[in-house]
LUMLO-495812 format. One record per residue: residue number from 1; x, y, z of N, C-alpha, C, CB in turn. Coordinates in steps of 0.2 Angstrom, whole numbers, plus 2048, in hexadecimal, padded with zeros to 3 digits. Atoms other than C-alpha are relative to their C-alpha. Glycine has a CB too. Example, Ala and Ser with C-alpha at 12.3 -4.5 7.8 and 13.67 -1.06 7.14 Angstrom:
<zagus>
<1,<804,7FA,800>,<83E,7EA,827>,<804,806,800>,<7FB,800,806>>
<2,<7FC,7FA,7FF>,<844,7FB,824>,<7FC,805,803>,<802,802,7F9>>
</zagus>
This chain:
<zagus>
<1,<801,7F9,7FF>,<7E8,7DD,7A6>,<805,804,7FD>,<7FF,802,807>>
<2,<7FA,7FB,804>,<7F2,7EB,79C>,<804,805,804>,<7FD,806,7FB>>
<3,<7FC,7FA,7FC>,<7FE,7F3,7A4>,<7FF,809,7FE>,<809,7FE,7FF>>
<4,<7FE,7FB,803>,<7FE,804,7A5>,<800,807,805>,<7FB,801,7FA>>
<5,<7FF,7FE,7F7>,<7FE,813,7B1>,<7FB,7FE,805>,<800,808,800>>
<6,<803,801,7FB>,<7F0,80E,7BA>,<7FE,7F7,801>,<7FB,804,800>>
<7,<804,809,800>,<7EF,7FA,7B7>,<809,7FF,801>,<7FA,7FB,7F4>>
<8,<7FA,803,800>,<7FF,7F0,7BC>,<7FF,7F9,801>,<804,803,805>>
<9,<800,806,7FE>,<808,7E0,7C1>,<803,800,807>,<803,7FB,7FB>>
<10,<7FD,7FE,7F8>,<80C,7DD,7D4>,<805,7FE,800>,<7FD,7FD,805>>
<11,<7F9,804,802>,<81E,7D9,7D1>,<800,7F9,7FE>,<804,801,805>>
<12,<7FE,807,802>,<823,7C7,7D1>,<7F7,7FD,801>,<807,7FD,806>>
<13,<808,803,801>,<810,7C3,7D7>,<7FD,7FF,7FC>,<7FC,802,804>>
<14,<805,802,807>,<809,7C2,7C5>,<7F9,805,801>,<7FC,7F4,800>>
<15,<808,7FE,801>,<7F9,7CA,7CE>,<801,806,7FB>,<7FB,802,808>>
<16,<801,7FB,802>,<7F2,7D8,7C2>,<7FC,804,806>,<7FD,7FF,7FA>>
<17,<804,7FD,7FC>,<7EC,7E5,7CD>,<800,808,7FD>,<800,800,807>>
<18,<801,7F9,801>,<7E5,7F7,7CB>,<808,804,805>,<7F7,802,803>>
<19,<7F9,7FA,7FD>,<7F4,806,7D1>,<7FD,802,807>,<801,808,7F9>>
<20,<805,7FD,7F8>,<7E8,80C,7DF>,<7FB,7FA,803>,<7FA,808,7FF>>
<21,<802,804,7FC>,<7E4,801,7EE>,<7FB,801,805>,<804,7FE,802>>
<22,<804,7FC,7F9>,<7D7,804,7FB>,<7FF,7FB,806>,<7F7,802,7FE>>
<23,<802,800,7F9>,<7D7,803,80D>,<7FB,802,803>,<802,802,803>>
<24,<807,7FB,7FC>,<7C8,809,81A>,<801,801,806>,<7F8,7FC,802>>
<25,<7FF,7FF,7FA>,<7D2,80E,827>,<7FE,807,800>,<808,7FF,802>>
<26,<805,7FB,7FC>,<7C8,81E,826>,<7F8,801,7FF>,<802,808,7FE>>
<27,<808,804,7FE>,<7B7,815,826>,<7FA,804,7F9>,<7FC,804,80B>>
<28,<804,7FD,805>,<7B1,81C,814>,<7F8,7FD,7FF>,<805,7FE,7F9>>
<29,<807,801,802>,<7A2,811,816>,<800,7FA,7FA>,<7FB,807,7FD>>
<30,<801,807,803>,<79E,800,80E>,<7FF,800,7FA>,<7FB,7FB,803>>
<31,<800,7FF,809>,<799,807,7FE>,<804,803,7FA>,<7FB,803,800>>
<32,<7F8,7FB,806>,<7AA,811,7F8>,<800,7F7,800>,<80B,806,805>>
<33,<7FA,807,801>,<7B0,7FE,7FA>,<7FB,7FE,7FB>,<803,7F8,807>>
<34,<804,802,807>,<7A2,7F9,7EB>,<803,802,7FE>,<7FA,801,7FE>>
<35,<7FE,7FD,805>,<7A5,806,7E3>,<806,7FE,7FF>,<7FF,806,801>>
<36,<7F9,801,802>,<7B8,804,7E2>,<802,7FA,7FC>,<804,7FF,806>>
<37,<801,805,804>,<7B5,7F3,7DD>,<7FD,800,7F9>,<7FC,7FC,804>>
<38,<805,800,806>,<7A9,7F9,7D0>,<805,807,7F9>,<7F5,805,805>>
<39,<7FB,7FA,805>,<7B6,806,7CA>,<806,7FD,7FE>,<802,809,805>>
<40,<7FB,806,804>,<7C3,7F8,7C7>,<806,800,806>,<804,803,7F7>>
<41,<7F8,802,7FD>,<7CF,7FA,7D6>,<7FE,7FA,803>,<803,805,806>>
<42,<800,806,7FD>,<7D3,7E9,7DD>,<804,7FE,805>,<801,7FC,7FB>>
<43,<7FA,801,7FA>,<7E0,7E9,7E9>,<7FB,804,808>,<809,806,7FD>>
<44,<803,800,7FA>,<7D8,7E9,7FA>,<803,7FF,807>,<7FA,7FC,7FE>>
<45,<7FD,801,7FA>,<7E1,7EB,80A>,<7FB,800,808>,<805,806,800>>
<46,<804,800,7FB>,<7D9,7E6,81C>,<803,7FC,806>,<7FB,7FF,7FE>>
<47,<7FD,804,7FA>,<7DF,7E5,82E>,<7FE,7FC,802>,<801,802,804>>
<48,<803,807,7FB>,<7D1,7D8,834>,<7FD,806,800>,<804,7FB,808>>
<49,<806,7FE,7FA>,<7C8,7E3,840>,<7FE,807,7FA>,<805,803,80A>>
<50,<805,7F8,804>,<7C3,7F2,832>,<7FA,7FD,7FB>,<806,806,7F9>>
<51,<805,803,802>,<7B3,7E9,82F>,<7FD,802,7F9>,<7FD,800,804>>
<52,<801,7FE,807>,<7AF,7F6,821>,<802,7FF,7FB>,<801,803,800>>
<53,<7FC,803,805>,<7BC,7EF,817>,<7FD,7F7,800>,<808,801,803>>
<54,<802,807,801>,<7B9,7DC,81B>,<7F9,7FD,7FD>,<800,7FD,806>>
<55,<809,802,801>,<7A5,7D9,81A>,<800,802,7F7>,<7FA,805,805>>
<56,<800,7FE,807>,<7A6,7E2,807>,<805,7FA,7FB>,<804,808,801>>
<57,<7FF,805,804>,<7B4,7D8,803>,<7FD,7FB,7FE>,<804,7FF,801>>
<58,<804,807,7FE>,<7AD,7C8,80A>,<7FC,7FF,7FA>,<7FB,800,807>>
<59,<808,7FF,803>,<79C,7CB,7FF>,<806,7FF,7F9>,<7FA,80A,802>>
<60,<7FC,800,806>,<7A9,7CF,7EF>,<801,7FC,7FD>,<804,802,7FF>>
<61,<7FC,806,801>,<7B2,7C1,7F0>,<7FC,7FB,7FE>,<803,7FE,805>>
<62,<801,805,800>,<7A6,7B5,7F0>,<7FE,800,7F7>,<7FA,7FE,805>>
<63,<801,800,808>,<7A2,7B8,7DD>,<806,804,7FA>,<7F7,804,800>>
<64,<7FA,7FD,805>,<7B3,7C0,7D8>,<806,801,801>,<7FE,806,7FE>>
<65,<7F9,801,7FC>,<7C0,7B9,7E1>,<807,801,7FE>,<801,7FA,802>>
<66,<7FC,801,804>,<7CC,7B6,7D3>,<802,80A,7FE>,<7FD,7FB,7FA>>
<67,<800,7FA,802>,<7C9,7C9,7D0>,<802,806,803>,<7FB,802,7FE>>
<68,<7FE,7FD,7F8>,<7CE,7D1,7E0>,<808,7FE,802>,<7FA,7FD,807>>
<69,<7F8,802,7FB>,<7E0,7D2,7EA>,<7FC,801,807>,<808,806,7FF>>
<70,<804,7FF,7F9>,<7DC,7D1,7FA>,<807,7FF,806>,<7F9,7F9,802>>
<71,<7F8,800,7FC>,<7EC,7D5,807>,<7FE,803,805>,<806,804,7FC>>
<72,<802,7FE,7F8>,<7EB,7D5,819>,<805,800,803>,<7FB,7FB,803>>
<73,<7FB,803,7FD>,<7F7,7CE,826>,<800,801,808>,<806,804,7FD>>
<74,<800,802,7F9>,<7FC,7CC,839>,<804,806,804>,<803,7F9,800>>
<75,<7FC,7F9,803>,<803,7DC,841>,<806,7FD,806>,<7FB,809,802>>
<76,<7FA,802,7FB>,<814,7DB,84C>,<7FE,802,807>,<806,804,7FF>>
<77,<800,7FE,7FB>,<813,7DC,85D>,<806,802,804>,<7FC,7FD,803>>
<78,<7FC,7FC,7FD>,<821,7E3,861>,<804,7FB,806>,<7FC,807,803>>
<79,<7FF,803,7FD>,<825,7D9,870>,<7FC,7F8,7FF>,<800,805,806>>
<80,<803,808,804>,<821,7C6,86B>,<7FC,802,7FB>,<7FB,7FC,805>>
<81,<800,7FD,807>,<81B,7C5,85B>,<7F9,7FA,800>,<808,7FE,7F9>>
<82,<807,803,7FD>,<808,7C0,859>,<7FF,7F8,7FB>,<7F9,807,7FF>>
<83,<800,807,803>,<802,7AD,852>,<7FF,803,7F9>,<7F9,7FB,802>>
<84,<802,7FC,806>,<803,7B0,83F>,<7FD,7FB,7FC>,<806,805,7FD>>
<85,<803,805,804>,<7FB,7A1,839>,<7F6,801,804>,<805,7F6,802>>
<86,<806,800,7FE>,<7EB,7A4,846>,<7FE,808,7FC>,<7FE,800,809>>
<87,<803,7F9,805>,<7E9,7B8,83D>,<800,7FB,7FB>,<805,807,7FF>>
<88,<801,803,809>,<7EB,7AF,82C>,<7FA,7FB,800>,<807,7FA,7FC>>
<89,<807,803,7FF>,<7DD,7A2,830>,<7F9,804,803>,<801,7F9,804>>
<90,<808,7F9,800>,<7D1,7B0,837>,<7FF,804,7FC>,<801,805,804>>
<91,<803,7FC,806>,<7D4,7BB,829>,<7FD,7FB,7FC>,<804,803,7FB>>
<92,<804,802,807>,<7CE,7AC,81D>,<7FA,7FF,802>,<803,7FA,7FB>>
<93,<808,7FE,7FF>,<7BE,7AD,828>,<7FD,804,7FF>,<7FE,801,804>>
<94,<802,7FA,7FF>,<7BD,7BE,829>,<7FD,802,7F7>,<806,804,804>>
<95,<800,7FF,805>,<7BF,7BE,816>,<7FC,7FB,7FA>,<807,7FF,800>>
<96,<803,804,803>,<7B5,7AE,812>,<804,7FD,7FC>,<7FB,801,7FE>>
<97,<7FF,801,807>,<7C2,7A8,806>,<805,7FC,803>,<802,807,7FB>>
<98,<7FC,807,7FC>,<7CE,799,806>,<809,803,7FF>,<7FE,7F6,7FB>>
<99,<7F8,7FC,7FF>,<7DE,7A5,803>,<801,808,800>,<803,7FF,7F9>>
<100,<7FE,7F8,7FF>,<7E7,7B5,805>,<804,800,7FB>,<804,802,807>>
<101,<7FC,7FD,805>,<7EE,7BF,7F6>,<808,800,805>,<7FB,807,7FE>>
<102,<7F9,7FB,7FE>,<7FB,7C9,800>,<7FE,7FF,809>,<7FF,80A,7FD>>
<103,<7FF,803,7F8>,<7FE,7C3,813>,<806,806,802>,<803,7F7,801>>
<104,<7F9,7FB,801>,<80A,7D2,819>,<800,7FE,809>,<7FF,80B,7FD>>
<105,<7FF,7FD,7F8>,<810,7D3,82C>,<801,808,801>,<807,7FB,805>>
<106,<801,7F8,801>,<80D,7E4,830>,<804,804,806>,<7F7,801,801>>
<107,<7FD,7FD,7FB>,<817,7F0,83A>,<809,800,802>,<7FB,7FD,807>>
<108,<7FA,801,7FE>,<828,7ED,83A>,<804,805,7FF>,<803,7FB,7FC>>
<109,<801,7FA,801>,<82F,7FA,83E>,<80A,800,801>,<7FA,804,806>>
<110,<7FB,802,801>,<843,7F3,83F>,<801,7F8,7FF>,<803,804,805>>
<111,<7FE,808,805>,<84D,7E2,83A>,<7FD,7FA,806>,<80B,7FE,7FF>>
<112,<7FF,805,7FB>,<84B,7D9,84C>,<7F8,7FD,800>,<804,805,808>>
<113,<809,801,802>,<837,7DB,84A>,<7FD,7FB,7FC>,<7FF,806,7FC>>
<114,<802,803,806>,<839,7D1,83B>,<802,7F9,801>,<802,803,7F9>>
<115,<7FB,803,7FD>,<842,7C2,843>,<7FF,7F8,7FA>,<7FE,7FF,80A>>
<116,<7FF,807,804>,<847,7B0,838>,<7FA,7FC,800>,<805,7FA,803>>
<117,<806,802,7FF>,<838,7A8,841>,<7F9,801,7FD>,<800,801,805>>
<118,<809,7FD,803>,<82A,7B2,83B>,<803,7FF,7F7>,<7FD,80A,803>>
<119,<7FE,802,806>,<832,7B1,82A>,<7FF,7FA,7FD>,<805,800,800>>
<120,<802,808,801>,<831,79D,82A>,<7FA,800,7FE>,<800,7FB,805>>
<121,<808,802,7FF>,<820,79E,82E>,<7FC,803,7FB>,<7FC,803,807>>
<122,<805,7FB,808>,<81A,7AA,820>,<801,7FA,7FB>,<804,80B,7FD>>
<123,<7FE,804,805>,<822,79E,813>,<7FE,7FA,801>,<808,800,7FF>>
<124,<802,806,7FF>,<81B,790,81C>,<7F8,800,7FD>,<801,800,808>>
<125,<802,801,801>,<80C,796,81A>,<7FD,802,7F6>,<7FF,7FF,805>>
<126,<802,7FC,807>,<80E,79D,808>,<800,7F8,7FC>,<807,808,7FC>>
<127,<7FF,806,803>,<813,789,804>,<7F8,7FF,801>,<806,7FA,804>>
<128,<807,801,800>,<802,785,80B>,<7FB,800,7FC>,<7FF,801,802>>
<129,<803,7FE,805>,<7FB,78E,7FF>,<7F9,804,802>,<801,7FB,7FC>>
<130,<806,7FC,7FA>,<7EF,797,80F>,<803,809,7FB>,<802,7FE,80E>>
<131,<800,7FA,803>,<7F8,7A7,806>,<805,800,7FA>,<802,806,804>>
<132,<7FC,7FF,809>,<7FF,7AD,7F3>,<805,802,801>,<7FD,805,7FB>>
<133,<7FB,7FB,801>,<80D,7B9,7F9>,<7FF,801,808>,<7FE,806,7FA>>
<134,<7FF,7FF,7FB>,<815,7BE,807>,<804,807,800>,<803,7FB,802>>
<135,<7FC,7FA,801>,<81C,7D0,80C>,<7FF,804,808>,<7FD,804,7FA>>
<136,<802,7FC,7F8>,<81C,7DD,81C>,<800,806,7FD>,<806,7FF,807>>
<137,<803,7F8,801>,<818,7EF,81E>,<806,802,805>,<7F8,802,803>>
<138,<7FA,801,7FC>,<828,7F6,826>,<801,809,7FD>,<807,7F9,7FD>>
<139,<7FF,7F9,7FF>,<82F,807,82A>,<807,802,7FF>,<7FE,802,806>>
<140,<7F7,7FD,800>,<843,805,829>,<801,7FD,7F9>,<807,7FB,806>>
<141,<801,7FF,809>,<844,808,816>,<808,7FA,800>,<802,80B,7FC>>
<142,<7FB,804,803>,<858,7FE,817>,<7FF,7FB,800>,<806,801,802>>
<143,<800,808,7FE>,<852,7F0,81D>,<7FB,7FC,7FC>,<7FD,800,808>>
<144,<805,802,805>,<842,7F0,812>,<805,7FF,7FB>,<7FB,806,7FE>>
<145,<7F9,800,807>,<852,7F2,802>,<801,7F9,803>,<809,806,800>>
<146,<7FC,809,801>,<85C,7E1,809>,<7FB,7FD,800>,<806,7FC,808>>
<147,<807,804,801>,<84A,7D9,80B>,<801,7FF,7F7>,<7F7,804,804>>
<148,<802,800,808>,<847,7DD,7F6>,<807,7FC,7FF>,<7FF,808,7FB>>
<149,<7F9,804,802>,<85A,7D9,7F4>,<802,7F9,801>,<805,802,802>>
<150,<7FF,806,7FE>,<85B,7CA,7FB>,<7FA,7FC,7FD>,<802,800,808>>
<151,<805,806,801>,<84B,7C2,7F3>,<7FC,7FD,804>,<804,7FB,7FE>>
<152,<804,801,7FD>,<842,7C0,802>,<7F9,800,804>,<803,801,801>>
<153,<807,801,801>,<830,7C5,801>,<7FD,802,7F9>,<7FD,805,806>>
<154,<804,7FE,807>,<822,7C7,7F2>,<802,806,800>,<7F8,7FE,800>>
<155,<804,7FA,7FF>,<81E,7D8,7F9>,<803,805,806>,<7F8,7FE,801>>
<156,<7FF,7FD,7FA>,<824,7E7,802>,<7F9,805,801>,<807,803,7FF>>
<157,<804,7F9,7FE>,<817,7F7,80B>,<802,800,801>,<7FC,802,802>>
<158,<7FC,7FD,7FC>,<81F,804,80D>,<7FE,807,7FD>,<808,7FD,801>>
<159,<803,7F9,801>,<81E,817,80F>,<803,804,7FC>,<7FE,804,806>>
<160,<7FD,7FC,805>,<821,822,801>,<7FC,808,7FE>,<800,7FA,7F9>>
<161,<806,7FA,7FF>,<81B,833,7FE>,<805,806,7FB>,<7FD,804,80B>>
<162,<7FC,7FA,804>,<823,844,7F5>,<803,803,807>,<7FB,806,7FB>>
<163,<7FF,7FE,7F9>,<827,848,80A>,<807,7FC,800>,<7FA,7FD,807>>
<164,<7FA,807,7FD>,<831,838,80D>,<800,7FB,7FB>,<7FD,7FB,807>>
<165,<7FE,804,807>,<839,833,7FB>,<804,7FA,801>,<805,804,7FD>>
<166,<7FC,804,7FD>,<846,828,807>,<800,7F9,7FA>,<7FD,7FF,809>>
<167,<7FF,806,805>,<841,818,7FD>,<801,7FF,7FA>,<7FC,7FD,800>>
<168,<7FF,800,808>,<847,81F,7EA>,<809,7FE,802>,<7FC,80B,7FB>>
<169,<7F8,803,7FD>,<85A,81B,7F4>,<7FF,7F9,803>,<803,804,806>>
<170,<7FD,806,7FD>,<857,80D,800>,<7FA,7F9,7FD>,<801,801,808>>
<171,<804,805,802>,<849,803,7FA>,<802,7FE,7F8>,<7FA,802,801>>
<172,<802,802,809>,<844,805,7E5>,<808,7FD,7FC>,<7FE,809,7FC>>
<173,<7FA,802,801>,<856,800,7E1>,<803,7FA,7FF>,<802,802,803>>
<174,<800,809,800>,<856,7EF,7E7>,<7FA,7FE,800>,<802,7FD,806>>
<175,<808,803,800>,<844,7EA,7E3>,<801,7FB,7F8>,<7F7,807,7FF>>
<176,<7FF,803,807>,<848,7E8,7D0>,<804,7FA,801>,<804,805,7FD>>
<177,<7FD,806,800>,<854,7D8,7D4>,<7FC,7FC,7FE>,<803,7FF,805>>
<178,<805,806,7FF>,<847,7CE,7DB>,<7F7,800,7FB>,<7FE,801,80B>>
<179,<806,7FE,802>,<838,7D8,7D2>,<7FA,800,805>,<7FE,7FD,7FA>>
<180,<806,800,7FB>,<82F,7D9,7E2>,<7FC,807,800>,<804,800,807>>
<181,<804,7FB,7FF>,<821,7E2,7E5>,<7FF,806,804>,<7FB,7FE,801>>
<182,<7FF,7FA,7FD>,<81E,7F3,7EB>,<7F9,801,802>,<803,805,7FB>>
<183,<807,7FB,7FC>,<80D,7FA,7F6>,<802,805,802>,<7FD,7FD,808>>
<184,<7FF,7FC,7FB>,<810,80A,7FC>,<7FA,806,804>,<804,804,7FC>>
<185,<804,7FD,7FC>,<806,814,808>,<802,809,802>,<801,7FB,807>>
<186,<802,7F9,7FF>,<802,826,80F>,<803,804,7FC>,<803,803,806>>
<187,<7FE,7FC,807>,<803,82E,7FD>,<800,807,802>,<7F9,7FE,7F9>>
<188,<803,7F8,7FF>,<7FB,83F,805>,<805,803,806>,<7F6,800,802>>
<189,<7FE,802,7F9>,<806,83C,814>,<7FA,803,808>,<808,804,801>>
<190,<804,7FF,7FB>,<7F7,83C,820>,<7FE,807,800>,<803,7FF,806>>
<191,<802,7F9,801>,<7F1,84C,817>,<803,806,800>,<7FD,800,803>>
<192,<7FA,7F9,801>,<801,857,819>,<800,802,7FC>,<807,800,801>>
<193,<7FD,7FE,805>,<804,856,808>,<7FC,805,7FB>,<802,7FA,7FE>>
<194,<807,7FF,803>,<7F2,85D,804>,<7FE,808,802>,<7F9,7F9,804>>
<195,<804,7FA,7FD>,<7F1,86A,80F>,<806,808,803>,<7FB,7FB,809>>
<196,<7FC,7FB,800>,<7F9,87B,813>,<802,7FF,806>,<7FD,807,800>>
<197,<7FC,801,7F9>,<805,876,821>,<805,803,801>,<802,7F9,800>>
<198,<7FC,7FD,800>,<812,87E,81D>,<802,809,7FF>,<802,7FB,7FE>>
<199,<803,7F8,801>,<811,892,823>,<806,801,7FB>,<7FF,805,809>>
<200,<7FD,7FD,802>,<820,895,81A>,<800,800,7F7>,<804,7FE,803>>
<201,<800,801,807>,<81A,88E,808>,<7FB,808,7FE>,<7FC,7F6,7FF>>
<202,<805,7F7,803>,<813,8A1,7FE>,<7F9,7FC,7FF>,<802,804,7F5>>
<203,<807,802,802>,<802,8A2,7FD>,<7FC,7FE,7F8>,<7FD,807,803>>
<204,<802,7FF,808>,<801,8A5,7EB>,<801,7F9,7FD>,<805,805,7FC>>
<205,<7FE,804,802>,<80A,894,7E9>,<7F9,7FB,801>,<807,7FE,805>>
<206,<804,808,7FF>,<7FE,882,7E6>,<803,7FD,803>,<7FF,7FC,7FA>>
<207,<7FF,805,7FD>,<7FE,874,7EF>,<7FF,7FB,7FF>,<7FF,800,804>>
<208,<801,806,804>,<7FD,862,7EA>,<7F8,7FF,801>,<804,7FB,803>>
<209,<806,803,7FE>,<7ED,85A,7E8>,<801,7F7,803>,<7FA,801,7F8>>
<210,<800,808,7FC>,<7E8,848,7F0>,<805,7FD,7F9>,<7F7,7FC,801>>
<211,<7FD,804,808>,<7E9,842,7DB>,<808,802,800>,<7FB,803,7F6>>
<212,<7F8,800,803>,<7FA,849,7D8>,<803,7FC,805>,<804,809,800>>
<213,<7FB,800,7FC>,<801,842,7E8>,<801,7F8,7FE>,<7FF,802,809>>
<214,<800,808,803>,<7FA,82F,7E1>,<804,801,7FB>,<7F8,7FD,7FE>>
<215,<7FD,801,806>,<801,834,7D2>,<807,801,801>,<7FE,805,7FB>>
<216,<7FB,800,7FE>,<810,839,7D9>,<806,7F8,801>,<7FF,803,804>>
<217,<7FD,806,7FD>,<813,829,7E1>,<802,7FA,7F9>,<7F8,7FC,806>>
<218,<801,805,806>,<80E,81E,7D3>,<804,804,7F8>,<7F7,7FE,7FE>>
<219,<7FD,7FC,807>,<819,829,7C6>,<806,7FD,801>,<801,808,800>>
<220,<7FB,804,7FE>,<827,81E,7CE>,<7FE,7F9,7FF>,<801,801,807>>
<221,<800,808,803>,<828,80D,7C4>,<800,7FB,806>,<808,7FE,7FA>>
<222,<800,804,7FB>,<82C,805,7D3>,<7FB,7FD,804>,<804,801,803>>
<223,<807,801,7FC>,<81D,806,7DC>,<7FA,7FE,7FB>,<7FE,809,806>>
<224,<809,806,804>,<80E,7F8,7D7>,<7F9,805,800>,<7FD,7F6,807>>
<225,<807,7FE,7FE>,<802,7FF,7E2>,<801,805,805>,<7FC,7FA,803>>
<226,<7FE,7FA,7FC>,<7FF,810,7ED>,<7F7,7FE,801>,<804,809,7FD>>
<227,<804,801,7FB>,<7F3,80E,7FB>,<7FA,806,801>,<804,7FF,804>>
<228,<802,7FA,800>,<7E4,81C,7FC>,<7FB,7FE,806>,<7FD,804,7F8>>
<229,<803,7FE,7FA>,<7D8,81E,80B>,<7FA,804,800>,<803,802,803>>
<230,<804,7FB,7FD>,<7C9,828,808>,<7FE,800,805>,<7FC,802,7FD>>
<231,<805,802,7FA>,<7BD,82C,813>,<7F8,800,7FD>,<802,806,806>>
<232,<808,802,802>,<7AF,82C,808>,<7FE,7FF,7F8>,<7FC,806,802>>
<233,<801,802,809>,<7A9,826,7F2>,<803,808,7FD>,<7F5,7FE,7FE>>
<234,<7FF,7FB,806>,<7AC,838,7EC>,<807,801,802>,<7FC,808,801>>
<235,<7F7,800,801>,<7BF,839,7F2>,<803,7F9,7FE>,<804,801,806>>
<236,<7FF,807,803>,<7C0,825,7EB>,<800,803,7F9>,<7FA,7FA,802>>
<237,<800,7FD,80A>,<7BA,82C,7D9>,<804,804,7FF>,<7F9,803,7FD>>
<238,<7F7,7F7,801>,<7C7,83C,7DB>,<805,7FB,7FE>,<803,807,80B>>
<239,<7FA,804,7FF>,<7D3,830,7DF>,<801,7FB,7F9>,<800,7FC,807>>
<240,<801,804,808>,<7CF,823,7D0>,<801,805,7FA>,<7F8,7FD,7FF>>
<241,<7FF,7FA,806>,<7CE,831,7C4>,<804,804,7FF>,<7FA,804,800>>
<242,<7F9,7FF,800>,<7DD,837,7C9>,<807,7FF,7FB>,<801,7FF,804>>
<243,<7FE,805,803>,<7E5,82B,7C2>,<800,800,7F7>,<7FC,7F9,803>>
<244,<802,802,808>,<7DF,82D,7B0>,<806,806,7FC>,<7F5,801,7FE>>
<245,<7FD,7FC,803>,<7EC,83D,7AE>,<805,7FD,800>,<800,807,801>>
<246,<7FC,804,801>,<7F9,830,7AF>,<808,804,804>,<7FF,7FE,7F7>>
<247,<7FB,801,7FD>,<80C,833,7B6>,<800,809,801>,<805,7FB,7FC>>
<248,<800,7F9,7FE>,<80F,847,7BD>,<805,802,7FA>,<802,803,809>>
<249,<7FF,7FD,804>,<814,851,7B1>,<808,805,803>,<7F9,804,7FF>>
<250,<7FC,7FE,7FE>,<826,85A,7B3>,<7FD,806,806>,<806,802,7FB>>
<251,<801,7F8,7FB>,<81F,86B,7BC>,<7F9,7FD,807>,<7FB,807,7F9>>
<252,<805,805,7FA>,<811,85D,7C6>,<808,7FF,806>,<7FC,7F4,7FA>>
<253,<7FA,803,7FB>,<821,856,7CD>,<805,803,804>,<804,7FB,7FC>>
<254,<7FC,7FB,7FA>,<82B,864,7D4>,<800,801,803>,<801,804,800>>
<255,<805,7FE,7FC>,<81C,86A,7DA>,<800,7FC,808>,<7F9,801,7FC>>
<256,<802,809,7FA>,<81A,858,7E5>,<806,803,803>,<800,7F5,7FD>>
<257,<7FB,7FF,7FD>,<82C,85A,7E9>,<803,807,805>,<802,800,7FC>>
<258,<7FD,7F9,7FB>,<830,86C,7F0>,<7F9,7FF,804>,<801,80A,7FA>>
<259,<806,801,7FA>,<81E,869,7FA>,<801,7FC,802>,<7FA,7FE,7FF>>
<260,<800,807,7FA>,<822,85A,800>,<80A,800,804>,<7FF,7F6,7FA>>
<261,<7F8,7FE,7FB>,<836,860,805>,<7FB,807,805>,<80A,804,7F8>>
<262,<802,7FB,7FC>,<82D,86E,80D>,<7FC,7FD,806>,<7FC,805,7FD>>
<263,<806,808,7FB>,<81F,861,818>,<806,7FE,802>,<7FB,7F8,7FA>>
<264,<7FC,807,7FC>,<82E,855,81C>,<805,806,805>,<805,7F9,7F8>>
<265,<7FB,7FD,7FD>,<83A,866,822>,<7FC,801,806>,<803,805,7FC>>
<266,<804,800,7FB>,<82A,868,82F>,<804,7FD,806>,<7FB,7FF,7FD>>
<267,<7FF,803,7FC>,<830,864,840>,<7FB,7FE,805>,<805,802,802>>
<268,<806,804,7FB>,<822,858,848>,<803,7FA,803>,<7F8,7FD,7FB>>
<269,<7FC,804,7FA>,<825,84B,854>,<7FF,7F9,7FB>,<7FA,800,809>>
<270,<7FF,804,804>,<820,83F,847>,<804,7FF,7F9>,<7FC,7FF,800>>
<271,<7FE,800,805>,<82C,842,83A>,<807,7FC,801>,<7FF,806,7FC>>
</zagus>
């Protein structure tokens, strides 16, 4: 596959995948996931239980296995940490397939979360060869950094946006060493970035669109893959075709920026 702005390689993982990844965590309907398939993205994230995701894949796979990523994982529970060999053998039911691309533990949300033990076990079974690559989904950006620096997983997820730059310091920095891979998530931040949120931005002023905020993301070399979410085929093909004006332009990227420092200066309970 050619590299280019929208075709890449998953860092150290060799895999080629498309730049935009799809999730069905807002239930676009079994037929965006064809389509997506049919429009060339290949990277496919799924928790288990978002059936809309799995059954599509499932069906995909059986005739285009080699052609697809497919990246799932086991999520933390916070207080004991759940079997992560029985989630990895349920997804390759769920999935019909005799491996996992990208096996991530999901939710780590500091270092203690992530503990030696569960570490073993992911490498245990990436020997096995039940998964290709190992990685987590994690919210403490320094911790994510020593993980890349230290050579420790295939793959990080993690949240990157024009809101919450945080990872162009503590993460992107140290990826390059190891050439680990990059996922990143909530491109739009959950639609802040999309929408008039902020009373104090002029009226006269634009606001980002969904494509600029993918572009945004992915205008940063570091990041493989950015994670999109429609909710239905016509904002899948926006989103794909987004892609085709290639990296933001200097007056694209200010724009992301002073919107997304305005969005992140918002005081909400979740920021």
């Amino acid at each position: 596959m050619t590299q280019d702005f929208t075709h890449t390689i998953l860092g150290n993982t060799g895999l080629a995948v498309h730049r935009l990844g799809l999730s069905a965590s807002y239930r676009p309907g079994k037929e965006t996931i064809y389509k997506a398939f049919d429009e060339g993205v290949n990277y496919f994230f799924a928790y288990g239980f978002d059936t809309q995701m799995t059954h599509p894949i499932s069906e995909i796979a059986l005739k285009n296995r080699e052609k697809i990523v497919i990246a799932t994982g086991a999520y933390n529970m916070i207080i004991g940490h759940p079997d992560i060999r029985r989630s990895m053998e349920k997804r390759l039911r769920q999935f019909k397939t005799d491996y996992i691309d990208i096996f991530l533990f999901l939710g780590v949300m500091k270092p203690k979360q992530f503990p030696e033990k569960v570490i073993k076990e992911l490498y245990k079974l990436r020997e096995e060869g039940k998964i290709k690559y190992i990685g987590i989904s994690c919210q403490d950006r320094k911790f994510a950094g020593n993980l890349a620096n230290n050579g420790i997983l295939d793959t990080l997820m993690i949240r990157y946006n024009a809101a919450h730059r945080g990872a162009e310091e503590d993460i992107f920095p140290f990826v390059k060493k190891h050439n680990t891979g990059v996922i990143s998530y909530t491109a739009t931040r959950w639609t802040y970035l999309i929408r008039r949120t902020v009373k104090e931005w002029p009226k006269t002023e634009p606001i980002p669109t969904a494509g600029m905020c993918y572009r945004f993301v992915l205008s940063n070399p570091h990041v493989h893959v950015c994670m999109t979410a429609p909710t239905n085929i016509k904002q899948l093909v926006e989103n794909i075709r987004s892609l085709e004006s290639g990296p933001l332009n200097e007056e694209e990227m200010q724009l992301m920026i002073k919107y997304g420092d305005a969005v992140h200066n918002k005081k909400k309970w979740f920021m």
